[in-house]
C-alpha positions in Angstrom: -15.9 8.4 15.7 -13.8 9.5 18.4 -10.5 11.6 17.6 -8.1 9.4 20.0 -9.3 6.3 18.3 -9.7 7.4 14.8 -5.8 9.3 15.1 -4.7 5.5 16.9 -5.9 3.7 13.5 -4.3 6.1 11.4 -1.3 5.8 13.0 -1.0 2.5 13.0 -1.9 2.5 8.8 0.9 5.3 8.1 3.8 3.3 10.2 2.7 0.2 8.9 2.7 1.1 5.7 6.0 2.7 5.6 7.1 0.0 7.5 6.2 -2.6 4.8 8.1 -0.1 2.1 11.1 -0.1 4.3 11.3 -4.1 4.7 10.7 -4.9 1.3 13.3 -1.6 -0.4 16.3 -4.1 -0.2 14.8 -7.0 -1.9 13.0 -4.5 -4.8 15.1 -4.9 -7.8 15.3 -8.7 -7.4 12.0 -8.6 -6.8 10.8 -6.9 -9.8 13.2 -9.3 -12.0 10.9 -12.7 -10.5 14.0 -13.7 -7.6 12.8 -14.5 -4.1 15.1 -14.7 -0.8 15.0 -15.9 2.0 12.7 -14.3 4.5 14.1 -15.3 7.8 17.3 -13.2 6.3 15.8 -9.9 5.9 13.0 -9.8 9.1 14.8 -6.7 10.8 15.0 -3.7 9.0 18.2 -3.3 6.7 21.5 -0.7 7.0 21.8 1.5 4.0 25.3 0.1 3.4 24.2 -3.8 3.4 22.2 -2.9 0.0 22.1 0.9 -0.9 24.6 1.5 -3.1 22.9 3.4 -6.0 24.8 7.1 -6.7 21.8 7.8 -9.1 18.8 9.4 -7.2 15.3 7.9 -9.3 12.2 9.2 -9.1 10.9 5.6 -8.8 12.8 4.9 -5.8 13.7 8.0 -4.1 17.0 7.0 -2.9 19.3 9.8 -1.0 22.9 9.9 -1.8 24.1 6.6 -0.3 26.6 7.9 2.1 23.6 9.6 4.0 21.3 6.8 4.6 24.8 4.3 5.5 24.1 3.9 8.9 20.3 4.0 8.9 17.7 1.5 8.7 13.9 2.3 7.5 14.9 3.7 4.3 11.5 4.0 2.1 11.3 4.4 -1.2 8.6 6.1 -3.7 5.5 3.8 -2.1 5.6 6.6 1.2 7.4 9.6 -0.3 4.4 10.1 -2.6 2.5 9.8 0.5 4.3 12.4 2.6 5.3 14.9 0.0 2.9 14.5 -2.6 -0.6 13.0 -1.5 -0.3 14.3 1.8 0.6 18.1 1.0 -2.4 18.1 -1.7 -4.5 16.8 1.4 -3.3 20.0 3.5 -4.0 22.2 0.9 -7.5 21.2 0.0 -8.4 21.4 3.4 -7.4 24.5 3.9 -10.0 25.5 1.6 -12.9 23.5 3.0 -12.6 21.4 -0.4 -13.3 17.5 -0.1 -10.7 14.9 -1.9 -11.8 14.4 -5.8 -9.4 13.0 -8.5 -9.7 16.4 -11.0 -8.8 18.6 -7.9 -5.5 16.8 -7.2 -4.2 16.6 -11.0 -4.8 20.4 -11.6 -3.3 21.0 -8.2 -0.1 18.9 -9.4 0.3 20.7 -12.6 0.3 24.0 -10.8 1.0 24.6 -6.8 2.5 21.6 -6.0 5.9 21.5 -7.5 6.5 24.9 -5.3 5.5 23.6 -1.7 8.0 23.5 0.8 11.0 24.1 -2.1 13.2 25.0 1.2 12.4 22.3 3.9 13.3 19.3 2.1 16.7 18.2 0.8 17.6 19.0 -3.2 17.5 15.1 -4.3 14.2 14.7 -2.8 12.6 17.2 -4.5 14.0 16.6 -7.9 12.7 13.1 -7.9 9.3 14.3 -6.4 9.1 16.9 -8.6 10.1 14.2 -11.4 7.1 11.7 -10.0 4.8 14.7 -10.4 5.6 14.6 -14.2 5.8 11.3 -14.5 1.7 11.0 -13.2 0.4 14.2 -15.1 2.2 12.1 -17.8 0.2 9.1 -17.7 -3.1 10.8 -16.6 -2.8 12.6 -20.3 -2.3 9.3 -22.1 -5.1 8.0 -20.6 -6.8 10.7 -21.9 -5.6 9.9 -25.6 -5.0 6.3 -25.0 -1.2 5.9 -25.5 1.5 4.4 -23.6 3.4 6.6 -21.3 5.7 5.8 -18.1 4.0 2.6 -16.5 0.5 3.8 -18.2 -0.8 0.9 -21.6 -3.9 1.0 -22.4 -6.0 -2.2 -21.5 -3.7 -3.2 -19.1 -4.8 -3.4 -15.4 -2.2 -1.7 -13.4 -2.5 -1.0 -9.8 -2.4 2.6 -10.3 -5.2 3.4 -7.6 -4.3 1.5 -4.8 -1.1 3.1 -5.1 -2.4 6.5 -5.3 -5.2 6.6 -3.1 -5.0 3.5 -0.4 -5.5 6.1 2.5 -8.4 7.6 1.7 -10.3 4.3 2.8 -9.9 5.6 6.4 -12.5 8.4 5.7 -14.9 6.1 5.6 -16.0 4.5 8.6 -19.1 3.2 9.2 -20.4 3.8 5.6 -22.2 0.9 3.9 -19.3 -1.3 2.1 -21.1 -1.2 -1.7 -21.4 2.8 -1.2 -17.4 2.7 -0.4 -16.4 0.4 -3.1 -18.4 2.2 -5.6 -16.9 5.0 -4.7 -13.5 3.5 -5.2 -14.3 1.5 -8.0 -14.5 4.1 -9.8 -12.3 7.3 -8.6 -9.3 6.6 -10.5 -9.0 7.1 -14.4 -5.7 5.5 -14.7 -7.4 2.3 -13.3 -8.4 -0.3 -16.4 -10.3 -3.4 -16.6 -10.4 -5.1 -13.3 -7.5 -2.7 -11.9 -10.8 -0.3 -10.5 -12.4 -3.8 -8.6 -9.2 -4.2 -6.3 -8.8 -0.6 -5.9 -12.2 -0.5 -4.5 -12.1 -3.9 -2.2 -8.8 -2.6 -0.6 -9.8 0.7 0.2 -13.2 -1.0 1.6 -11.5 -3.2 3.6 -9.6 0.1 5.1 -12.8 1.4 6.1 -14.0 -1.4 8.1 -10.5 -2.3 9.5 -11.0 1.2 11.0 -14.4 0.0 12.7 -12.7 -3.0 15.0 -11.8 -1.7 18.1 -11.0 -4.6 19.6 -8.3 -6.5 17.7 -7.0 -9.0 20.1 -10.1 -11.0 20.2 -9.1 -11.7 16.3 -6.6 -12.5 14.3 -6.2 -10.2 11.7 -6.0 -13.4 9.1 -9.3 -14.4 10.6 -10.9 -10.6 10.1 -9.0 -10.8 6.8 -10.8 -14.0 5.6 -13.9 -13.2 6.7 -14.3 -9.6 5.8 -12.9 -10.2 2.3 -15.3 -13.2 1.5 -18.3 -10.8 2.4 -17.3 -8.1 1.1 -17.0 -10.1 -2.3 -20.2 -11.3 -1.7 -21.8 -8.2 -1.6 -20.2 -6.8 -4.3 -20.8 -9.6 -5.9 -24.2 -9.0 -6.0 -23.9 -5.3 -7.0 -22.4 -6.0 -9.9 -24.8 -8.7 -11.7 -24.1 -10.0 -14.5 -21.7 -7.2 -15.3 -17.8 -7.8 -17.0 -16.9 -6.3 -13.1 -19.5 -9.2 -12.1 -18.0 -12.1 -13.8 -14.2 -11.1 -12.7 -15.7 -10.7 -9.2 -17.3 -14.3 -9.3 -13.8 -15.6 -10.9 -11.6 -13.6 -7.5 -14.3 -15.2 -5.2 -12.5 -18.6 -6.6 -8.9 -17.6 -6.9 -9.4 -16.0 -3.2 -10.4 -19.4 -1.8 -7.5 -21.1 -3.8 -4.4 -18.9 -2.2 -6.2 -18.8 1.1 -5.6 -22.7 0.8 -2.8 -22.6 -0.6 -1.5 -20.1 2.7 -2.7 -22.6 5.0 -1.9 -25.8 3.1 1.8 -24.6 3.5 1.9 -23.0 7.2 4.0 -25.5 8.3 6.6 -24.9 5.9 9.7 -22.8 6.1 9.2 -19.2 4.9 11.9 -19.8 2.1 9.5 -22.4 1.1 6.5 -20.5 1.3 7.8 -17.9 -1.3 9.3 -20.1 -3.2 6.2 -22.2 -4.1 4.3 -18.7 -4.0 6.4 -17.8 -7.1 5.9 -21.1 -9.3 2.4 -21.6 -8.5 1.1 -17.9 -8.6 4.0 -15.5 -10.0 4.6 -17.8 -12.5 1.1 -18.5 -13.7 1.5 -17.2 -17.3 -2.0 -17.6 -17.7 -3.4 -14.9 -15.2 -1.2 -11.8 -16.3 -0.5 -9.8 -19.1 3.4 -10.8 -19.3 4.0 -6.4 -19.6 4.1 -5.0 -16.1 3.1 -8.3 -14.6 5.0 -6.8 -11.5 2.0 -4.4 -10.6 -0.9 -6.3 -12.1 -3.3 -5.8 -8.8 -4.5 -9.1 -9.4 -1.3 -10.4 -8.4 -1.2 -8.0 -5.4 -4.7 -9.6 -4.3 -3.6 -13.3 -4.8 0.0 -12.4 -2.7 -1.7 -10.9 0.3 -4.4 -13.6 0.8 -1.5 -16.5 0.5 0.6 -14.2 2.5 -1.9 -13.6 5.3 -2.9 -17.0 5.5 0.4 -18.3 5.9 1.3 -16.1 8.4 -1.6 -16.8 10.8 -1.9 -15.6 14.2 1.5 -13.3 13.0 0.9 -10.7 10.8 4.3 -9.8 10.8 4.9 -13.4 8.8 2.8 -12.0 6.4 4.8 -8.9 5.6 8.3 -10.2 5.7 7.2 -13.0 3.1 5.7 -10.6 1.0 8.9 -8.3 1.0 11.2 -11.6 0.3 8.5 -12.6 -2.6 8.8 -12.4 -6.6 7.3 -8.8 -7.9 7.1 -5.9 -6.5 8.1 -6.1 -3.1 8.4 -3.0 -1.3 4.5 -2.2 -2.6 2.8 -5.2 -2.1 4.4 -5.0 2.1 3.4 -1.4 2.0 -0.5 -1.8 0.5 -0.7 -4.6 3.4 1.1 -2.9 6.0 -1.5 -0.1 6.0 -4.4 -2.2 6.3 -2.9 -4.2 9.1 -2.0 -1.1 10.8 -5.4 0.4 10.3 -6.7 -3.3 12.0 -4.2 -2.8 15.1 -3.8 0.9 15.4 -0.6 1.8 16.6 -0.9 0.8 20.3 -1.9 -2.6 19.8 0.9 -3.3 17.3 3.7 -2.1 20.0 2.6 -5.5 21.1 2.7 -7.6 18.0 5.7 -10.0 18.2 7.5 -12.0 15.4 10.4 -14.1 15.9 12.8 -12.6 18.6 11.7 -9.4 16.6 10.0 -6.3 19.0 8.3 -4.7 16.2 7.5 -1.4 18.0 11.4 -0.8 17.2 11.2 -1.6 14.3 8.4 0.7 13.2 10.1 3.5 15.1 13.6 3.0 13.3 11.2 4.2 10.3 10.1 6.6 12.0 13.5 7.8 12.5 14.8 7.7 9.5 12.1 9.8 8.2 12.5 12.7 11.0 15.9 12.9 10.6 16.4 13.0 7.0 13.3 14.6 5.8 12.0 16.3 8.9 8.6 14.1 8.9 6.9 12.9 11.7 4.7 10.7 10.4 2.6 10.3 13.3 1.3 14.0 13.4 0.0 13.4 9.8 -2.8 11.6 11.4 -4.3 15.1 12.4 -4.6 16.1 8.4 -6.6 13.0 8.1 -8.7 13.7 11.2 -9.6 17.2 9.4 -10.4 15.2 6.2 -12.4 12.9 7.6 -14.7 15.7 9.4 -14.9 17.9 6.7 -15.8 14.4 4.6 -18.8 14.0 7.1 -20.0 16.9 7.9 -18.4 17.2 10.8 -16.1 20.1 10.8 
């Protein structure tokens, strides 16, 4: 693949991403407590002062002391820190010793040389709550390991621990054959239970082939979205037989069809209504979660994009604000489809994408900002550690 195009995609999946954690941040605490807004009232990005106004720093949020981030909009949260000071800096480091990505590599490297990188480049508060985060997953990757409870880890419960963690990594995989990718993925993280390790592996999948389009505009991305998911289930349908993976796979063939109707059943309706309806018929569905942590059940996260997306339509946009107005966790859910749309687009195609009276290419560059100025990141060059990965990955470096 060539480096312009592969660096555009990756571009676009960073941004995008970030972008989605930045839209949904002031709607997160409602959010996680089951309350929806209304979309329409949140589709630029946010001040600091209209809904920052937290003193405490958390390590689940990564809020700055308010009075910094007052006049800024694009504020992230944990979702893209972990990315840019955790994920990201293992990335760098591996690569500079010719090592590929493997789960083991990156919990020995937290418990060791990654607390100490770049101690003096980064403001105090943001390394005590990365630093904090670090602990927090070593945590949970030892109860695992003994099967306790610890932090957001309980054993038997699918949480959508590898998505979170390793949604990137799905770009180093273009071309690849889609069951290779999602074995791969179903399988690389141990904190992933149950049907959490299914999801992880259809998202990152889906990454990989968003990276193969290169021409966008000839589809929406709902359409791709559709299409590519309901093969890709298909086929993985398939690998998995008769399987417990191939019965929940046969059963998310089903409840994929169901919100993709009920996205398009309910495209002429406001976007207030959209989430609101999204909450009582899927959020509220008792039957489908395990009532702990339903917030980050990945099921959830699957059934809210594919409404989402096929609401929004020809606007993918549409799909992202509703998401960050929508009951449970809504700077994540924004940010896990942000990337992928991103990653569809690159980032020279989405300076085109319009939404309301909104010019998104500001928008994604007011993140941007925000995470120069306060953190010194420029989130754009970080496509160049990926490029490496994804040579050294191949055999191409």
């Amino acid at each position: 693949m060539e480096e312009t195009f592969f660096r555009d995609k990756v571009e676009g999946m960073l941004l995008c991403g970030a972008y989605g954690d930045a839209l949904g941040a002031p709607h997160e605490l409602a959010g996680l407590q089951g309350g929806v807004t209304d979309p329409t009232g949140i589709y630029k990005l946010s001040f600091g002062k209209n809904f920052y106004h937290d003193p405490q720093p958390n390590q689940w949020n990564v809020w700055p002391p308010p009075d910094l981030v007052s006049d800024f909009c694009g504020i992230v949260t944990d979702d893209t820190a972990y990315r840019i000071s955790i994920f990201h800096e293992f990335l760098r480091d591996a690569l500079s010793r010719g090592e590929i990505f493997t789960e083991a590599r990156f919990r020995e490297w937290m418990s060791g040389p990654g607390k100490s990188l770049h101690q003096g480049e980064r403001p105090e508060w943001f390394l005590e709550c990365r630093n904090a985060q670090i602990d927090h997953w070593l945590e949970m990757f030892a109860a695992r390991e003994k099967n306790e409870e610890a932090v957001f880890f309980i054993p038997d419960i699918p949480i959508v621990f590898g998505i979170f963690l390793y949604q990137e990594l799905g770009v180093l995989f273009p071309g690849k054959p889609s069951p290779l990718i999602y074995s791969i993925f179903r399988n690389l993280c141990k904190l992933d239970q149950s049907y959490a390790g299914v999801i992880t592996g259809l998202t990152n999948t889906l990454m990989a082939a968003a990276m193969g389009v290169e021409r966008p505009e000839r589809q929406s991305f709902a359409d791709w979205f559709r299409d590519s998911a309901a093969e890709l289930l298909a086929e993985v349908g398939q690998l998995a037989g008769e399987s417990e993976d191939g019965e929940f796979i046969t059963r998310l063939k089903n409840i994929t069809s169901e919100m993709q109707k009920l996205g398009g059943d309910l495209q002429n309706a406001s976007e207030l209504n959209f989430v609101t309806e999204l909450k009582h018929r899927v959020y509220d569905h008792s039957d489908w979660f395990n009532p702990r942590l339903k917030n980050f059940d990945p099921l959830l996260f699957w059934m809210q994009m594919v409404a989402a997306t096929a609401y929004g339509g020809s606007d993918p946009i549409c799909a992202l604000r509703v998401l960050a107005a929508s009951a449970g966790d809504a700077d994540t859910v924004p940010s896990v489809l942000g990337s992928l749309i991103g990653t569809y687009y690159g980032l020279r195609e989405m300076f085109s994408l319009r939404s309301l009276d909104l010019r998104f290419g500001d928008e994604l560059m007011k993140v941007q900002d925000y995470l120069n100025t306060l953190l010194g990141v420029n989130l754009l060059e970080e496509s160049e550690l990926f490029w490496k990965a994804y040579q050294l990955q191949n055999g191409l470096a």
